[in-house]
C-alpha positions in Angstrom: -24.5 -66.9 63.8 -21.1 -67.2 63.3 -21.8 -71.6 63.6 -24.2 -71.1 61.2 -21.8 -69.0 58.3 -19.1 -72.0 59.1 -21.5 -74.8 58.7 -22.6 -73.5 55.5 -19.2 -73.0 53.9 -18.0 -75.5 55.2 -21.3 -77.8 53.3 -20.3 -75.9 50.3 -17.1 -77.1 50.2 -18.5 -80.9 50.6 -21.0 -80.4 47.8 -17.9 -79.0 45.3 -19.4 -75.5 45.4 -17.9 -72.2 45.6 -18.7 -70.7 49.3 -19.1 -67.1 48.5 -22.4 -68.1 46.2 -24.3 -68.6 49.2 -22.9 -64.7 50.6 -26.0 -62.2 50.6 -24.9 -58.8 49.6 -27.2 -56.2 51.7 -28.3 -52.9 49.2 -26.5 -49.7 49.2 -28.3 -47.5 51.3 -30.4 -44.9 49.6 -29.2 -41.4 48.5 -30.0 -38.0 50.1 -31.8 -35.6 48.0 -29.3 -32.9 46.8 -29.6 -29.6 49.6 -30.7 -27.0 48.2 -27.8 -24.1 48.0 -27.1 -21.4 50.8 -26.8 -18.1 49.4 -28.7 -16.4 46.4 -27.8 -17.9 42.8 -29.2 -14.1 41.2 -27.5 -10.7 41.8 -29.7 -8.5 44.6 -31.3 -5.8 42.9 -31.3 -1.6 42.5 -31.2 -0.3 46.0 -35.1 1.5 46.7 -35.6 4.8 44.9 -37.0 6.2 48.2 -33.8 4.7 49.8 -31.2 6.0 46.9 -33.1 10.0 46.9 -32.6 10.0 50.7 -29.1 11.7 52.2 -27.8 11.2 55.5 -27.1 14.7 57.4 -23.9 15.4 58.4 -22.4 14.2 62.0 -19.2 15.3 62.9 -17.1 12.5 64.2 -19.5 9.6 62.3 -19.0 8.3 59.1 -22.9 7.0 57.4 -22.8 3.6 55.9 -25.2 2.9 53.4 -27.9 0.1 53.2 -27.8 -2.7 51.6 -29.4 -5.6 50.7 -29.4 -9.0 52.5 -30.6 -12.6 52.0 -33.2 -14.0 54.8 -35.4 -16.9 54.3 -34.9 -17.1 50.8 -35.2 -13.5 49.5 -33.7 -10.3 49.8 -34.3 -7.7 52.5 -33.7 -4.2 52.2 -31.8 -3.2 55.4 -31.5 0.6 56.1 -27.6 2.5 56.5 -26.3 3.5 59.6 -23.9 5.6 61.4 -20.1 4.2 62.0 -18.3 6.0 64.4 -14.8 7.2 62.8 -11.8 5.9 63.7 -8.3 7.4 63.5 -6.2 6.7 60.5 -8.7 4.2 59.5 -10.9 4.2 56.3 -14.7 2.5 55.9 -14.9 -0.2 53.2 -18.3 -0.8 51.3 -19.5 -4.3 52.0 -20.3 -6.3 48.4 -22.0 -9.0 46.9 -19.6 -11.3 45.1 -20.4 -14.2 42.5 -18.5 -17.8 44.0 -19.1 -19.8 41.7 -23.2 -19.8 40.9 -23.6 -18.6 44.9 -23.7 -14.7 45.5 -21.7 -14.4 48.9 -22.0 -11.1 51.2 -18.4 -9.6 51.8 -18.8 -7.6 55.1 -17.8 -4.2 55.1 -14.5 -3.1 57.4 -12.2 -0.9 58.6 -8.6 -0.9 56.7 -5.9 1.6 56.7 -6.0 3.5 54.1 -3.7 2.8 50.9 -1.4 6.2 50.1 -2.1 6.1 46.3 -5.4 4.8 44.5 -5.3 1.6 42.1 -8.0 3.4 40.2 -8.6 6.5 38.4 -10.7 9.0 39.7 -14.7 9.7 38.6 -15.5 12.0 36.7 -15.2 15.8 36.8 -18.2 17.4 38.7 -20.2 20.0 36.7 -18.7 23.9 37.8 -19.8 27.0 36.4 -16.0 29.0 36.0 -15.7 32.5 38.0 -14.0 35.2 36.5 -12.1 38.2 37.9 -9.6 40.9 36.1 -5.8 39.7 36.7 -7.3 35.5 37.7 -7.8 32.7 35.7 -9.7 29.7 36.7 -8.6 26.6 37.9 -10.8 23.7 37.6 -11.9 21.4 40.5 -10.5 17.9 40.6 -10.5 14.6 42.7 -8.1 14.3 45.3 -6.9 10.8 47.3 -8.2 11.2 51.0 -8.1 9.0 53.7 -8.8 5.4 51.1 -11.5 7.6 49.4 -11.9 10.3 46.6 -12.6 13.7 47.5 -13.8 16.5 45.2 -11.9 19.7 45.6 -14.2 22.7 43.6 -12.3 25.0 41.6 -10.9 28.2 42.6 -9.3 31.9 40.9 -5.3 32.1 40.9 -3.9 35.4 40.2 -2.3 35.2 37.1 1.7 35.7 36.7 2.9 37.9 33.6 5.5 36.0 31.9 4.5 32.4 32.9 2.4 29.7 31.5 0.1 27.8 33.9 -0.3 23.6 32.8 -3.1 21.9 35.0 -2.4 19.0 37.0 -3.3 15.5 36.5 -3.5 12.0 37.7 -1.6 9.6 36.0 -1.0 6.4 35.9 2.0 4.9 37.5 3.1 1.3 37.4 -0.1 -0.4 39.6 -1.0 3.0 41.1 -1.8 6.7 40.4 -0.1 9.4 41.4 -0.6 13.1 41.3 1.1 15.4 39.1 1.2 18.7 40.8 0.4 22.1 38.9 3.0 24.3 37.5 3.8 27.4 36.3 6.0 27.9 33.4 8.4 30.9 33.0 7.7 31.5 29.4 11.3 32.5 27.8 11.1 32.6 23.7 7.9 33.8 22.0 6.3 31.5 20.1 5.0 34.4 17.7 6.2 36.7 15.4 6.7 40.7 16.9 4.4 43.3 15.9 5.8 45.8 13.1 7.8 48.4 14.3 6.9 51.8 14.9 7.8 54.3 13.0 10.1 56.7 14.5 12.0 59.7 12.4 15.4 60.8 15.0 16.5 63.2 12.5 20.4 63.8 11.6 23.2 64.1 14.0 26.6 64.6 13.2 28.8 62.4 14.7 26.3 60.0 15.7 24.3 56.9 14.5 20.5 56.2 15.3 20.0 52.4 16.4 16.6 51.6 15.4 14.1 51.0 18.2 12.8 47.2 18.1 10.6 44.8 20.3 12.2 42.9 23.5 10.7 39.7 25.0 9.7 40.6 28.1 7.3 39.3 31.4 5.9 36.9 28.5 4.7 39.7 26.0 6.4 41.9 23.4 7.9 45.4 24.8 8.8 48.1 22.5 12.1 49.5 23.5 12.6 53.3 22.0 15.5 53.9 19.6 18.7 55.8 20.8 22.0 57.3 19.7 25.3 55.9 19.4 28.4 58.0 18.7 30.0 57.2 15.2 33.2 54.8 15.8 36.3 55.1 13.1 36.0 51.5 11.1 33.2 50.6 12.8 29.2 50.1 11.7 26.2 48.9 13.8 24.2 46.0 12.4 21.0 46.4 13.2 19.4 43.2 15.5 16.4 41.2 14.4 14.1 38.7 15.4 15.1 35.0 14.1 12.6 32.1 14.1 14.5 28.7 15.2 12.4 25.9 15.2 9.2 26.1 17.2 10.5 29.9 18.6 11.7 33.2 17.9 15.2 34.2 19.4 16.4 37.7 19.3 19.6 38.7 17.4 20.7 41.4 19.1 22.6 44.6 17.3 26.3 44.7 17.2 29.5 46.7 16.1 30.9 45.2 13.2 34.4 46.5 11.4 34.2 47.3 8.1 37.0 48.4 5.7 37.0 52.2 5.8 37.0 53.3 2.2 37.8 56.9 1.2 35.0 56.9 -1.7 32.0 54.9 -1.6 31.2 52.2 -4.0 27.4 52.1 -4.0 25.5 54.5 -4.9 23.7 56.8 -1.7 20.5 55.7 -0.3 17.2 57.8 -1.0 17.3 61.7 -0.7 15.5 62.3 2.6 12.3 64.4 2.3 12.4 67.9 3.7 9.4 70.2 3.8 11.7 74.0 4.6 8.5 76.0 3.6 9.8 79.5 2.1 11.9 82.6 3.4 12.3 86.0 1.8 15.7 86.6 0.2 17.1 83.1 1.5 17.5 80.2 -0.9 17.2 77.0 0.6 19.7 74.2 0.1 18.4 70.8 0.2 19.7 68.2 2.6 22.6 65.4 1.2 24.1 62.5 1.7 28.0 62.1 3.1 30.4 59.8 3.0 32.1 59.4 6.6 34.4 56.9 8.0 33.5 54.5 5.6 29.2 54.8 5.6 26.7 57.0 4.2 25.8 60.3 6.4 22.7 62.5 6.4 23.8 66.3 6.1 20.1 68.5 6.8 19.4 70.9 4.6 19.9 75.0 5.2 19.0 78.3 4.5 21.4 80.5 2.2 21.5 84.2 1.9 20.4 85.4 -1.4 23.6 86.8 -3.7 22.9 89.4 -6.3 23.7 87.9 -9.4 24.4 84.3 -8.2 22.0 81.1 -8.5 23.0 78.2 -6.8 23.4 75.3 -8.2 23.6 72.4 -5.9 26.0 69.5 -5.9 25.7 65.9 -6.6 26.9 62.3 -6.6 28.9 61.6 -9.7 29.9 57.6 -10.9 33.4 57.8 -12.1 34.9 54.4 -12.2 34.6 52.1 -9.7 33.7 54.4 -7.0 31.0 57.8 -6.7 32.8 61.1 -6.1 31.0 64.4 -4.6 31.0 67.3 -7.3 30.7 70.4 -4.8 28.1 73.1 -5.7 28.5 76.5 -7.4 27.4 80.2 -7.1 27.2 81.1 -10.9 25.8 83.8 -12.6 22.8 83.0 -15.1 23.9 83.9 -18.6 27.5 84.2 -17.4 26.9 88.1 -16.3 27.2 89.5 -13.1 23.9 92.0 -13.0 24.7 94.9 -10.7 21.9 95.0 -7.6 20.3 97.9 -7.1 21.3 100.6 -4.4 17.7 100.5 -3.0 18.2 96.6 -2.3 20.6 97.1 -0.3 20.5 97.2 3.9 22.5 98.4 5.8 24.7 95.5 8.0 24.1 93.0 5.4 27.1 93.9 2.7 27.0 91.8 -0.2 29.8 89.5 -1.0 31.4 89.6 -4.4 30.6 87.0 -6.7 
């Protein structure tokens, strides 16, 4: 053969033609039909509804695996779960079908260990119906991060704490992970309402002392009313009463203090409302109403008392009298009406009770 291919260029070459003319070419060799594709090119479909309503009892120490669907002979095949033994700090991953391309591929399902935060946020709540109990408040179930997998922990009663504020916890989102931010409670220290009005409360007069108003305290997260009290009168000195102060979003108490004050030997202002005095009646007493004094630089409530009756005498009580800059006390006097001095009658007279000249 190989004589042959010589001889013939080798004529060629005589005869002035080109040698490769007389080459035959053999045909490309016929394509394969294209293979038809491995895998599935649709998504499997919804698991059985007998398959879905069924529920795998309990096994201590297994771990169920549900069924799936796989691709035999051209179409899918319901295969039925199973039991997994459990294994110790490991965690069962789902097998999935995943989209390459226009191929689904099976990924089988594995044992990992288990991450120690999730990379996505829990389900949704599960449905509870809340408890109640005097002295509890309810805490609502949430989703815990077990083991790889979410847990549902149902909610519960927690004795409530006077004085404290409870805030629920929460998962939130951290960089590429969540992470769980505990419950707390809060020790609640400024009220963020007003007090109540204060009670009334009438101490009377004391001579020598000062009543201190009673007012609300902030206490074990409510209001508590704390009773008024006594304080002895100090030489230049005045208590300002405390009060309740809103600063920004809270109230703040003020509380009362001594402050000095110039001691002035007449009083400037005029004296505060006549206090009301109900002395009912008393035979041969006259009654003389209760005042107002000026000590150590402050107004003073002097009660009221009973006088014995004077024959030929009225009494005329005293008052509070502007004279300048300042008020000045004009005393009271025993006067006779008319400017007589009536003689009483012998049979008026008792015995131990001598009358006192006018």
């Amino acid at each position: 053969m190989k004589n042959r291919t010589k001889l013939t260029i080798l004529l060629g070459l005589a005869l002035g033609q080109p040698a490769l003319a007389q080459v035959v070419v053999a045909p490309p060799p016929p394509t394969s039909a294209p293979s038809a594709p491995v895998g599935p090119t649709v998504a499997p479909p919804s698991a059985p509804a007998a398959t879905t309503a069924m529920t795998a009892q309990a096994r201590p120490g297994f771990l169920w695996v549900q069924g799936r669907w796989q691709w035999t002979n051209g179409q899918y095949q319901w295969i039925d779960g199973h039991w997994e033994r459990e294994r110790a700090n490991q965690v069962w991953q789902d097998g999935y079908w995943e989209l390459r391309g226009n191929t689904y591929v099976w990924v089988e399902g594995r044992w990992q260990t288990p991450g120690r935060y999730p990379t996505t946020e829990p389900p949704p709540p599960s449905a509870e119906t809340p408890a109640a109990s005097p002295g509890h408040r309810w805490v609502a179930g949430r989703w815990d991060w077990r083991r790889g997998r979410w847990v549902w922990l149902p909610g519960r009663l927690m004795r409530e704490r006077p004085g404290y504020r409870f805030t629920p916890g929460r998962w939130e989102r951290r960089g590429d992970r969540y992470e769980w931010i505990s419950e707390v409670w809060e020790e609640i220290r400024f009220p963020s309402d007003p007090p109540p009005p204060s009670r009334p409360e009438n101490p009377g007069m004391r001579n020598g002392w000062v009543w201190v108003a009673g007012h609300y305290e902030w206490k074990a997260g409510q209001y508590r009313w704390v009773d008024g009290r006594w304080e002895r009168e100090r030489t230049g000195k005045r208590w300002v009463p405390g009060r309740w102060e809103k600063r920004g979003d809270r109230y703040e108490w003020i509380p009362e203090l001594l402050a000095d004050v110039p001691v002035l030997p007449y009083p400037n202002e005029a004296p505060p409302p006549v206090v009301t005095e109900t002395p009912g009646a008393r035979a041969d007493y006259v009654w003389v109403a209760g005042r107002w004094d000026w000590h150590q630089g402050q107004w003073r409530w002097i009660k009221g008392r009973w006088e014995r009756e004077r024959v030929g005498k009225r009494w005329q009580a005293g008052r509070w009298e502007r004279r300048g800059d300042r008020y000045e006390w004009i005393r009271h006097l025993d006067r006779c009406p008319g400017g007589a001095v009536p003689h009483r009658a012998p049979a008026a007279q008792s015995a131990g009770d001598p009358e006192r000249s006018g």
